[in-house]
C-alpha positions as CSV (number, residue, x, y, z in Angstrom):
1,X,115.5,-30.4,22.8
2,X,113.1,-32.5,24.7
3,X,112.8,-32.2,28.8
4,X,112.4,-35.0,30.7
5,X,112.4,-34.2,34.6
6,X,113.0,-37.4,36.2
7,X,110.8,-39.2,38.8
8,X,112.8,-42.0,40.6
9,X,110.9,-43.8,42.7
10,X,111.4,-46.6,45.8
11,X,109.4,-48.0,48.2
12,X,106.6,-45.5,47.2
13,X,108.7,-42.2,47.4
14,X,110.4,-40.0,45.2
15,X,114.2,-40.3,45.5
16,X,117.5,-39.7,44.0
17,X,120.7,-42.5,43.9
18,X,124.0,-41.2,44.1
19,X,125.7,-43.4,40.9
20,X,122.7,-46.2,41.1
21,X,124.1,-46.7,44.7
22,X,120.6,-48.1,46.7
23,X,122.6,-47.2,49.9
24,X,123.4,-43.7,48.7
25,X,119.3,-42.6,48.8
26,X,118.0,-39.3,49.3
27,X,114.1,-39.1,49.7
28,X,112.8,-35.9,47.8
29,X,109.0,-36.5,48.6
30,X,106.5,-38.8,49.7
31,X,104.3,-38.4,46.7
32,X,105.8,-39.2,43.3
33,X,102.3,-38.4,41.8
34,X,102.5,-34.8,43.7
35,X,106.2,-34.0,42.7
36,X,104.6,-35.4,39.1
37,X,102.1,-32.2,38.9
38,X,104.8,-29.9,40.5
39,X,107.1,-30.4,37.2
40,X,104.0,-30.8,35.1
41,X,102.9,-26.8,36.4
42,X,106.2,-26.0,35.5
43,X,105.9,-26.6,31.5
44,X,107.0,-30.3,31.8
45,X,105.3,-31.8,28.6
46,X,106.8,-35.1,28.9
47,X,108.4,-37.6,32.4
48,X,110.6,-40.0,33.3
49,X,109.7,-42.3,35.7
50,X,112.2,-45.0,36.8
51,X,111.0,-48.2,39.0
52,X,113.8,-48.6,40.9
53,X,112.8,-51.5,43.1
54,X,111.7,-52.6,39.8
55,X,114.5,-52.7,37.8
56,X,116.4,-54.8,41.5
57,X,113.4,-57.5,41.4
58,X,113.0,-57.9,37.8
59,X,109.3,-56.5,37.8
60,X,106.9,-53.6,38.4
61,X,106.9,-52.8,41.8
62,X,105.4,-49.1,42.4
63,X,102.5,-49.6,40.1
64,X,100.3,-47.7,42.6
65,X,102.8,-44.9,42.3
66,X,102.8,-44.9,38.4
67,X,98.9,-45.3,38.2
68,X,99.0,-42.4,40.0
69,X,101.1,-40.2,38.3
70,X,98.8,-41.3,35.0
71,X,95.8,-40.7,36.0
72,X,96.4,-37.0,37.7
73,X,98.8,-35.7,35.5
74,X,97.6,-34.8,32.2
75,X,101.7,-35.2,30.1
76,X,102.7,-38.3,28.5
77,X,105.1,-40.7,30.3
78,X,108.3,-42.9,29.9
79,X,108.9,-45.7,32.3
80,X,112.0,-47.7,32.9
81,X,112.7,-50.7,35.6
82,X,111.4,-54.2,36.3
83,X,110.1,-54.2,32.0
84,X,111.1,-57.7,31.6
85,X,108.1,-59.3,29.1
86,X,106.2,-58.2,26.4
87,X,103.2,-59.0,29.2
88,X,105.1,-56.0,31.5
89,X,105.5,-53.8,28.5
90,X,101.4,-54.2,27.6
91,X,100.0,-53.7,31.2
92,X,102.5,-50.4,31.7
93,X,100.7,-49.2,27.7
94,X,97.4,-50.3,28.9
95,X,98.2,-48.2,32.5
96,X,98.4,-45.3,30.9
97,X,102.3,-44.9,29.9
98,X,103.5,-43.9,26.9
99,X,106.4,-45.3,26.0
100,X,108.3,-48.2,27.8
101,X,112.0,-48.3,28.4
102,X,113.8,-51.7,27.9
103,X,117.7,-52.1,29.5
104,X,118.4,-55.1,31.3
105,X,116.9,-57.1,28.4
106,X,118.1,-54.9,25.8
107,X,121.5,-55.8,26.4
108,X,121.1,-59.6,27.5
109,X,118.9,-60.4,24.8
110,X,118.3,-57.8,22.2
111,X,116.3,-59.6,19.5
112,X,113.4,-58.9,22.9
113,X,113.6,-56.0,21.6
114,X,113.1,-56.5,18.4
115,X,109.8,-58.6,19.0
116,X,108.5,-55.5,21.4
117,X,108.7,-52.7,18.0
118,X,107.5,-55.1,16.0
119,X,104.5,-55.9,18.2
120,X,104.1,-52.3,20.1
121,X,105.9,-49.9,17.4
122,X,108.9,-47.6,17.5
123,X,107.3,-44.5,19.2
124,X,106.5,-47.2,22.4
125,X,109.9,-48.8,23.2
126,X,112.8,-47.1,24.0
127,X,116.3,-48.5,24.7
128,X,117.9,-48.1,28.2
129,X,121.6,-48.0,27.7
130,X,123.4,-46.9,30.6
131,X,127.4,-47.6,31.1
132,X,130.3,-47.4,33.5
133,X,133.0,-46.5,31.2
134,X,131.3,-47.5,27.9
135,X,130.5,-51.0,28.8
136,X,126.7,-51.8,29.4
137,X,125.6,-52.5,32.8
138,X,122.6,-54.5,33.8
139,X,120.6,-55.6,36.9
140,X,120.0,-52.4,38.3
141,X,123.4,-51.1,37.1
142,X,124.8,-53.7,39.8
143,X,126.7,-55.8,37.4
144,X,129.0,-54.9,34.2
145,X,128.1,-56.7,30.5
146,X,130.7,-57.3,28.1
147,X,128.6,-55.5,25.6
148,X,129.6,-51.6,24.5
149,X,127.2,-49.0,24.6
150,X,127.9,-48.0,20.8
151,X,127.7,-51.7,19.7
152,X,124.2,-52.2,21.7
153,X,122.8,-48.8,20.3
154,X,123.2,-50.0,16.9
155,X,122.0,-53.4,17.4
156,X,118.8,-51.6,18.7
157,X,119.0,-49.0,15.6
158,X,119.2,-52.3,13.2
159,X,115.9,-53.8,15.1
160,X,113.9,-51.0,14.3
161,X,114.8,-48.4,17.4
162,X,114.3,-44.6,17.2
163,X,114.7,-43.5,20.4
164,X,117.7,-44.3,23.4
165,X,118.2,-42.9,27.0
166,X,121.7,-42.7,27.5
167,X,123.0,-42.7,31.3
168,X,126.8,-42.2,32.3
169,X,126.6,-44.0,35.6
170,X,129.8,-42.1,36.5
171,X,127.7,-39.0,36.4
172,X,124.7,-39.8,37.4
173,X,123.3,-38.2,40.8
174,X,126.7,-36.3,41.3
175,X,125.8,-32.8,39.7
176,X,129.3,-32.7,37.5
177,X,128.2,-32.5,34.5
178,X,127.1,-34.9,32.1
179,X,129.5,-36.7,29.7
180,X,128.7,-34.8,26.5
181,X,131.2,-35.9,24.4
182,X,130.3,-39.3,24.6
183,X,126.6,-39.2,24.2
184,X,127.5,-36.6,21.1
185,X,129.7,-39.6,19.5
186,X,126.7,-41.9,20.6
187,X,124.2,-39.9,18.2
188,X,126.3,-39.5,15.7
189,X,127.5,-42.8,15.2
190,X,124.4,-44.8,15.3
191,X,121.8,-41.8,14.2
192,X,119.3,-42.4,16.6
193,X,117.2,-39.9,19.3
194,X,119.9,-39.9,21.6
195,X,118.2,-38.7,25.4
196,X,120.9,-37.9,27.5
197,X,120.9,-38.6,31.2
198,X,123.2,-38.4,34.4
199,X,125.3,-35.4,35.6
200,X,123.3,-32.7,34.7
201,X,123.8,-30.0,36.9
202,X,123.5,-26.4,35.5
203,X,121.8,-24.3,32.8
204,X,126.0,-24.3,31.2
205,X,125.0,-28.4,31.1
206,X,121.8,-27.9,29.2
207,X,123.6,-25.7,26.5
208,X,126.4,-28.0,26.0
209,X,124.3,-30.8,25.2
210,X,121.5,-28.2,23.1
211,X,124.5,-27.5,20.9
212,X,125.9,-30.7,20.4
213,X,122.0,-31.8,18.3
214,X,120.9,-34.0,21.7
215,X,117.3,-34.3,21.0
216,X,116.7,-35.0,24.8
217,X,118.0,-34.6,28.5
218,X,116.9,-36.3,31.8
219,X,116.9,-34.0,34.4
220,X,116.8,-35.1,37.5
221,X,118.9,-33.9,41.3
222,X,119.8,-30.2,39.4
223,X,116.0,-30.2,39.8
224,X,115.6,-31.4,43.3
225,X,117.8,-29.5,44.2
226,X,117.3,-26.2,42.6
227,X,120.4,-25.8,40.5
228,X,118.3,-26.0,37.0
229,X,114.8,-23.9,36.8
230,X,112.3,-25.8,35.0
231,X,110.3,-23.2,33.6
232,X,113.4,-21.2,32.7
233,X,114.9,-24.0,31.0
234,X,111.6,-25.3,29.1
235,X,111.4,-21.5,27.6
236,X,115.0,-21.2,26.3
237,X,115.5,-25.2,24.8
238,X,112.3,-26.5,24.6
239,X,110.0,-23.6,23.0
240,X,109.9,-22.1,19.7
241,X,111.6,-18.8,19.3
Protein backbone atom coordinates (compact mmCIF):
# COMPACT_ATOMS: atom_id res chain seq x y z
CA UNK A 1 0.00 0.00 0.00
CA UNK A 2 1.28 3.32 -1.22
CA UNK A 3 1.98 6.41 1.41
CA UNK A 4 1.26 9.62 0.48
CA UNK A 5 1.93 12.21 3.31
CA UNK A 6 0.04 15.17 2.38
CA UNK A 7 1.38 18.72 1.86
CA UNK A 8 -1.55 21.30 1.86
CA UNK A 9 -0.50 24.44 1.18
CA UNK A 10 -2.03 28.31 1.39
CA UNK A 11 -0.70 31.46 1.05
CA UNK A 12 2.84 29.88 0.94
CA UNK A 13 2.50 27.75 4.21
CA UNK A 14 1.81 24.35 5.10
CA UNK A 15 -1.57 23.85 6.62
CA UNK A 16 -4.43 21.62 7.46
CA UNK A 17 -8.51 22.41 6.85
CA UNK A 18 -10.83 21.09 9.21
CA UNK A 19 -13.58 19.38 6.43
CA UNK A 20 -12.24 21.82 3.46
CA UNK A 21 -13.41 24.65 5.79
CA UNK A 22 -10.80 27.86 4.64
CA UNK A 23 -11.85 29.35 8.05
CA UNK A 24 -11.05 26.30 10.07
CA UNK A 25 -6.93 26.68 9.11
CA UNK A 26 -4.18 25.44 11.16
CA UNK A 27 -0.61 26.52 9.87
CA UNK A 28 1.84 23.48 10.38
CA UNK A 29 4.99 25.31 8.92
CA UNK A 30 6.25 28.13 7.04
CA UNK A 31 8.07 26.00 4.56
CA UNK A 32 6.11 23.39 2.56
CA UNK A 33 9.43 22.53 0.77
CA UNK A 34 11.16 21.94 4.42
CA UNK A 35 8.15 19.89 5.89
CA UNK A 36 8.64 18.21 2.14
CA UNK A 37 12.31 16.80 3.13
CA UNK A 38 11.06 16.13 6.71
CA UNK A 39 8.56 13.30 5.31
CA UNK A 40 10.91 12.53 2.56
CA UNK A 41 13.85 11.58 5.57
CA UNK A 42 11.23 9.65 7.01
CA UNK A 43 10.91 6.86 4.00
CA UNK A 44 8.29 9.01 2.13
CA UNK A 45 8.79 7.68 -1.55
CA UNK A 46 6.01 9.52 -2.97
CA UNK A 47 3.68 13.34 -1.90
CA UNK A 48 0.75 14.90 -2.11
CA UNK A 49 0.62 18.29 -2.62
CA UNK A 50 -2.73 20.18 -2.73
CA UNK A 51 -2.94 23.95 -4.06
CA UNK A 52 -5.48 25.14 -2.00
CA UNK A 53 -5.78 28.68 -2.97
CA UNK A 54 -5.59 26.93 -6.22
CA UNK A 55 -8.25 24.78 -6.33
CA UNK A 56 -10.57 28.49 -4.81
CA UNK A 57 -9.19 30.62 -7.94
CA UNK A 58 -9.34 28.10 -10.48
CA UNK A 59 -5.38 28.16 -11.10
CA UNK A 60 -1.94 27.50 -9.74
CA UNK A 61 -1.26 29.78 -7.17
CA UNK A 62 1.84 28.41 -4.88
CA UNK A 63 3.97 27.56 -7.78
CA UNK A 64 7.03 29.01 -5.91
CA UNK A 65 6.08 26.58 -3.17
CA UNK A 66 5.73 23.46 -5.58
CA UNK A 67 9.01 24.48 -7.50
CA UNK A 68 10.38 24.20 -4.45
CA UNK A 69 9.36 21.08 -3.10
CA UNK A 70 10.63 19.63 -6.75
CA UNK A 71 13.66 20.77 -6.94
CA UNK A 72 14.98 19.89 -3.16
CA UNK A 73 13.34 16.86 -2.65
CA UNK A 74 14.48 13.99 -4.63
CA UNK A 75 10.55 11.63 -4.46
CA UNK A 76 8.11 11.94 -7.10
CA UNK A 77 4.96 14.20 -6.67
CA UNK A 78 1.11 14.37 -7.10
CA UNK A 79 -0.49 17.79 -7.28
CA UNK A 80 -4.15 18.66 -6.91
CA UNK A 81 -5.95 22.34 -7.09
CA UNK A 82 -6.34 25.17 -9.62
CA UNK A 83 -5.54 22.04 -12.71
CA UNK A 84 -8.07 23.54 -14.91
CA UNK A 85 -6.39 23.13 -18.79
CA UNK A 86 -4.34 20.84 -20.43
CA UNK A 87 -1.91 24.19 -20.49
CA UNK A 88 -1.96 23.87 -16.31
CA UNK A 89 -1.53 20.14 -16.44
CA UNK A 90 1.77 20.58 -18.95
CA UNK A 91 3.56 23.49 -17.06
CA UNK A 92 2.87 21.37 -13.45
CA UNK A 93 4.76 17.97 -15.86
CA UNK A 94 7.21 20.33 -17.18
CA UNK A 95 7.81 21.78 -13.25
CA UNK A 96 8.82 18.74 -12.15
CA UNK A 97 5.47 16.89 -10.86
CA UNK A 98 4.71 13.65 -11.55
CA UNK A 99 1.33 13.12 -11.83
CA UNK A 100 -1.52 15.71 -11.98
CA UNK A 101 -4.83 15.42 -10.16
CA UNK A 102 -7.90 16.60 -11.97
CA UNK A 103 -11.45 17.25 -9.71
CA UNK A 104 -13.39 20.16 -10.37
CA UNK A 105 -13.13 19.37 -14.10
CA UNK A 106 -13.41 15.81 -13.68
CA UNK A 107 -16.77 16.00 -12.53
CA UNK A 108 -18.07 19.14 -14.58
CA UNK A 109 -16.70 17.91 -17.70
CA UNK A 110 -15.25 14.47 -17.74
CA UNK A 111 -14.53 13.88 -21.40
CA UNK A 112 -11.38 16.80 -20.13
CA UNK A 113 -10.26 14.08 -18.81
CA UNK A 114 -10.32 11.97 -21.27
CA UNK A 115 -8.30 14.38 -23.74
CA UNK A 116 -5.56 14.79 -20.68
CA UNK A 117 -4.70 10.48 -20.78
CA UNK A 118 -4.93 10.57 -24.11
CA UNK A 119 -2.48 13.43 -24.54
CA UNK A 120 -0.31 12.98 -21.13
CA UNK A 121 -0.97 9.07 -20.41
CA UNK A 122 -2.56 7.14 -17.57
CA UNK A 123 0.37 7.10 -15.05
CA UNK A 124 0.07 11.33 -15.32
CA UNK A 125 -3.60 12.07 -14.46
CA UNK A 126 -5.30 11.04 -11.64
CA UNK A 127 -8.95 11.66 -10.73
CA UNK A 128 -9.92 13.82 -7.67
CA UNK A 129 -13.14 12.50 -6.43
CA UNK A 130 -14.03 13.74 -3.12
CA UNK A 131 -17.85 13.63 -1.67
CA UNK A 132 -20.15 14.79 1.07
CA UNK A 133 -22.27 11.89 1.43
CA UNK A 134 -21.46 10.23 -1.94
CA UNK A 135 -22.29 13.11 -4.06
CA UNK A 136 -19.27 14.88 -5.88
CA UNK A 137 -18.30 18.20 -4.71
CA UNK A 138 -16.61 20.83 -6.74
CA UNK A 139 -15.01 24.35 -6.35
CA UNK A 140 -12.89 23.76 -3.63
CA UNK A 141 -15.47 21.33 -2.07
CA UNK A 142 -17.67 24.61 -1.58
CA UNK A 143 -20.52 23.47 -3.66
CA UNK A 144 -22.41 19.95 -4.10
CA UNK A 145 -22.70 18.20 -7.89
CA UNK A 146 -25.47 16.11 -8.70
CA UNK A 147 -23.01 13.52 -9.87
CA UNK A 148 -22.12 10.28 -7.55
CA UNK A 149 -18.79 9.38 -6.66
CA UNK A 150 -19.24 5.68 -8.01
CA UNK A 151 -20.92 6.99 -11.29
CA UNK A 152 -17.87 9.66 -11.82
CA UNK A 153 -15.20 6.87 -10.98
CA UNK A 154 -16.35 4.79 -13.62
CA UNK A 155 -16.83 7.44 -16.16
CA UNK A 156 -13.12 8.13 -15.45
CA UNK A 157 -12.34 4.11 -15.47
CA UNK A 158 -14.18 4.11 -19.11
CA UNK A 159 -11.81 7.17 -20.40
CA UNK A 160 -8.85 5.43 -19.69
CA UNK A 161 -8.20 6.19 -15.74
CA UNK A 162 -6.04 3.96 -13.48
CA UNK A 163 -5.58 5.78 -10.60
CA UNK A 164 -8.35 7.90 -8.13
CA UNK A 165 -7.84 9.86 -4.70
CA UNK A 166 -10.82 9.32 -2.93
CA UNK A 167 -11.62 12.04 -0.09
CA UNK A 168 -14.67 11.71 2.47
CA UNK A 169 -15.07 15.34 3.18
CA UNK A 170 -16.94 14.29 6.32
CA UNK A 171 -13.69 12.89 7.55
CA UNK A 172 -11.36 14.83 6.33
CA UNK A 173 -9.08 16.91 8.95
CA UNK A 174 -11.13 15.51 11.90
CA UNK A 175 -8.92 12.40 12.94
CA UNK A 176 -12.05 9.85 13.15
CA UNK A 177 -11.23 7.59 10.98
CA UNK A 178 -11.56 7.28 7.42
CA UNK A 179 -14.73 5.87 5.78
CA UNK A 180 -13.42 2.44 4.75
CA UNK A 181 -16.34 0.89 3.79
CA UNK A 182 -17.04 3.24 1.18
CA UNK A 183 -13.76 3.66 -0.48
CA UNK A 184 -13.58 -0.52 -0.24
CA UNK A 185 -17.06 -0.52 -2.40
CA UNK A 186 -15.45 2.28 -4.48
CA UNK A 187 -12.43 -0.21 -5.64
CA UNK A 188 -14.40 -2.87 -6.03
CA UNK A 189 -16.99 -1.63 -8.00
CA UNK A 190 -15.15 0.26 -10.60
CA UNK A 191 -11.60 -1.72 -10.33
CA UNK A 192 -9.42 1.14 -10.28
CA UNK A 193 -6.19 2.26 -7.83
CA UNK A 194 -8.35 3.52 -5.29
CA UNK A 195 -6.04 6.15 -2.86
CA UNK A 196 -7.86 6.78 0.00
CA UNK A 197 -7.91 10.10 1.81
CA UNK A 198 -9.59 12.01 4.90
CA UNK A 199 -9.97 10.80 8.48
CA UNK A 200 -7.04 8.95 8.91
CA UNK A 201 -6.05 8.99 12.36
CA UNK A 202 -4.21 5.98 13.75
CA UNK A 203 -1.94 2.98 12.84
CA UNK A 204 -5.78 0.83 13.65
CA UNK A 205 -6.80 3.33 10.35
CA UNK A 206 -3.91 2.21 8.24
CA UNK A 207 -4.72 -1.56 8.87
CA UNK A 208 -8.27 -1.31 8.13
CA UNK A 209 -7.77 0.20 4.85
CA UNK A 210 -4.30 -2.34 4.22
CA UNK A 211 -6.73 -5.16 4.61
CA UNK A 212 -9.55 -4.10 2.71
CA UNK A 213 -6.76 -4.24 -0.93
CA UNK A 214 -6.55 -0.08 -0.82
CA UNK A 215 -3.54 0.43 -2.97
CA UNK A 216 -3.00 3.95 -1.35
CA UNK A 217 -3.71 6.35 1.70
CA UNK A 218 -3.32 10.17 2.07
CA UNK A 219 -1.96 10.91 5.21
CA UNK A 220 -2.16 14.04 6.33
CA UNK A 221 -3.18 15.85 10.32
CA UNK A 222 -2.40 12.04 12.02
CA UNK A 223 1.01 13.22 10.74
CA UNK A 224 1.09 16.77 11.91
CA UNK A 225 0.09 15.91 14.63
CA UNK A 226 1.93 12.81 15.69
CA UNK A 227 -0.78 10.31 15.93
CA UNK A 228 0.73 8.14 12.85
CA UNK A 229 4.76 7.52 12.73
CA UNK A 230 5.90 7.75 9.26
CA UNK A 231 8.75 5.66 9.40
CA UNK A 232 6.85 3.06 11.45
CA UNK A 233 4.13 2.99 9.09
CA UNK A 234 6.27 2.94 5.74
CA UNK A 235 8.05 -0.33 7.35
CA UNK A 236 4.96 -2.33 8.25
CA UNK A 237 2.53 -1.36 4.87
CA UNK A 238 4.79 -0.06 2.49
CA UNK A 239 8.02 -2.48 2.56
CA UNK A 240 8.50 -5.87 1.51
CA UNK A 241 8.53 -8.48 4.19
Amino acid sequence: MQLYPAIDMKGGKCVRLTQGHFDKVKVYGDSPADMARLWAGQGASYLHLVDLDGALAGHSVNEGAIRAIVEQVDVPVELGGGLRSAEAVQYMLDLGVSRCIIGTKAAERPEFIRELVEQFGPERIVAGVDARDGMVAVDGWGRTSAVTAVDLCLKMKEYGVQHVVYTDISRDGMLNGPNVAYTKMLAEKTGLNVIASGGVSCMEDLDLLFGSGISGVVIGKALYEGKVSLEEAVKKFQQEP
